[in-house]
N, C-alpha and C positions, 0 to 999 in steps of 0.2 A: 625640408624641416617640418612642415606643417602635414604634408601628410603620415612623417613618423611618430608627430605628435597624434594624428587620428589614431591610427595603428595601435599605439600603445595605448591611448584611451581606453579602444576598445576593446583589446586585451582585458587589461584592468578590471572593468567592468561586465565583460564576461566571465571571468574568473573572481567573481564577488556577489554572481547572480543569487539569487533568494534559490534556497532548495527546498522542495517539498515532499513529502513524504505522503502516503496516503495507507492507515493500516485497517484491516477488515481479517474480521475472524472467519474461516471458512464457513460454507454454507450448510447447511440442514446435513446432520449427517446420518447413514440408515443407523437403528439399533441394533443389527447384529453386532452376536458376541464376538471380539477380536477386537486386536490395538492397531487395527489400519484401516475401520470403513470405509466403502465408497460412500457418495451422496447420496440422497434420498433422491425421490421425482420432483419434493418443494425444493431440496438443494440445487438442484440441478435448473431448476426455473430460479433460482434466486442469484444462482451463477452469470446466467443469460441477461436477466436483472443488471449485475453486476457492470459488465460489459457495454448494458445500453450509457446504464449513468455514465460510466467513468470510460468511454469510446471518445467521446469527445471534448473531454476534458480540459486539453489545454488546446486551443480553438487551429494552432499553428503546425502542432506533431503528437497531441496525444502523449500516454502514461508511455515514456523514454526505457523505463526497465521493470519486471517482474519479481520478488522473492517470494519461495515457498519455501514451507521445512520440507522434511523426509516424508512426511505423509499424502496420503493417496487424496485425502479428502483436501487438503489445502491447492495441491495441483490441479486436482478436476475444478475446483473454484475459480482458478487462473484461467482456465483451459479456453472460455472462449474470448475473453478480453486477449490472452495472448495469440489465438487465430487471429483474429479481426485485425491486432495490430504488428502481426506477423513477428513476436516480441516472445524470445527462449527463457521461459521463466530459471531464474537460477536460484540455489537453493541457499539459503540463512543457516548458519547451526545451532541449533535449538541450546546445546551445551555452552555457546558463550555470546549471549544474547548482545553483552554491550560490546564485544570483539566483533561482532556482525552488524549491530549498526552503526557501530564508527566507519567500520570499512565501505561499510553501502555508500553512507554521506560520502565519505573519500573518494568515491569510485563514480558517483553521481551528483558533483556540485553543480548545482545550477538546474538539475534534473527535476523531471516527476516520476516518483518511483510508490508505484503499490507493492506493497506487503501482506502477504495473505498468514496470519497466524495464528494464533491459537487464543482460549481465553485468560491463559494464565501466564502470556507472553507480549501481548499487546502492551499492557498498564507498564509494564518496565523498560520494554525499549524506547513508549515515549519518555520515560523520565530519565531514560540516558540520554538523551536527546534535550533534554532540559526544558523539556515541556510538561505538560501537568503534569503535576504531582498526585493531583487530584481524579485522575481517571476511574470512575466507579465497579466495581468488581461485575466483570462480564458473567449472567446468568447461564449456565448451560442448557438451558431454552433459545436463549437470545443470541440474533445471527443478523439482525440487521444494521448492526452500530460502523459507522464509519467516520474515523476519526484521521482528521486532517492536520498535518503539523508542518509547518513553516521556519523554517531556518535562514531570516536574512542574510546577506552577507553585514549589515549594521544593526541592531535594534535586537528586540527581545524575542523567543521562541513563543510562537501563537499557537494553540493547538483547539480546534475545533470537535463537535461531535457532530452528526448527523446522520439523521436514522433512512434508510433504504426499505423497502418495501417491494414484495411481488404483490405487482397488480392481480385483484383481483378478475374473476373472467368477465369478460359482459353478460349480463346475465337476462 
């Protein structure tokens, strides 16, 4: 009896786990003309960036799953956080932003899951998510914003900012 009651405890409670999301607009992207750039040489250091913060993120197993869109520059941004934790970035569809991340939550309760997207995609799927509403309009300069959103399984949707940075060289 007692240890069916653990069991199902701990069912319960794994299936009630806090899910968190983690979103970031892809990195530095070249100016060439075209609707698929790769990264620049700052993107591509701010990808490596990317990878070091968020490598060890949750202290136990690390970022659990990747999404990117269709584009080249959101994947090359994944690309070395998904080596490092040997993690098949799968792709979001930019066409039904809240069908994508209800399904993501669905598919990763209890998860940390990064999201690489864009800057006119980010402010929406946190507020289908029922986190700010308030998320400031991402500049198309600006590539260092990573915004943290927390889905308990009890309590209120938390969502954080926090700016990343490529270190500068020693100089």
């Amino acid at each position: 009896m007692f240890v069916g009651a653990s069991i199902g405890l701990a069912w319960f409670f794994e299936s009630q786990a806090t899910t968190t999301l983690i979103f970031v607009r892809h990195a530095d992207k070249m100016t060439e003309v075209g609707d698929d750039p790769a990264l620049s040489a700052a993107g591509t250091q701010r990808a490596l960036e990317l990878a070091r913060v968020l490598g060890d993120v949750d202290v136990v197993a690390g970022v659990d799953a990747l999404y990117v869109s269709q584009y080249r520059r959101t994947a090359e941004t994944a690309r070395p956080l998904a080596a490092a934790g040997e993690i098949q970035p799968q792709l979001f569809d930019l066409d039904d932003l809240e069908g994508s991340v209800n399904s993501i939550v669905r598919n990763h309760k209890g998860k940390i899951v990064l999201i690489v997207g864009h800057s006119n995609t980010i402010a929406p799927m946190i507020a289908e998510l029922g986190g700010s509403k308030k998320v400031p309009p991402i500049p198309e300069s600006e590539y260092d914003n990573l915004y943290i959103v927390t889905i308990p399984w009890f309590g209120k949707v938390k969502t954080l900012r926090l700016r990343f940075g490529v270190p500068s060289p020693a100089g």
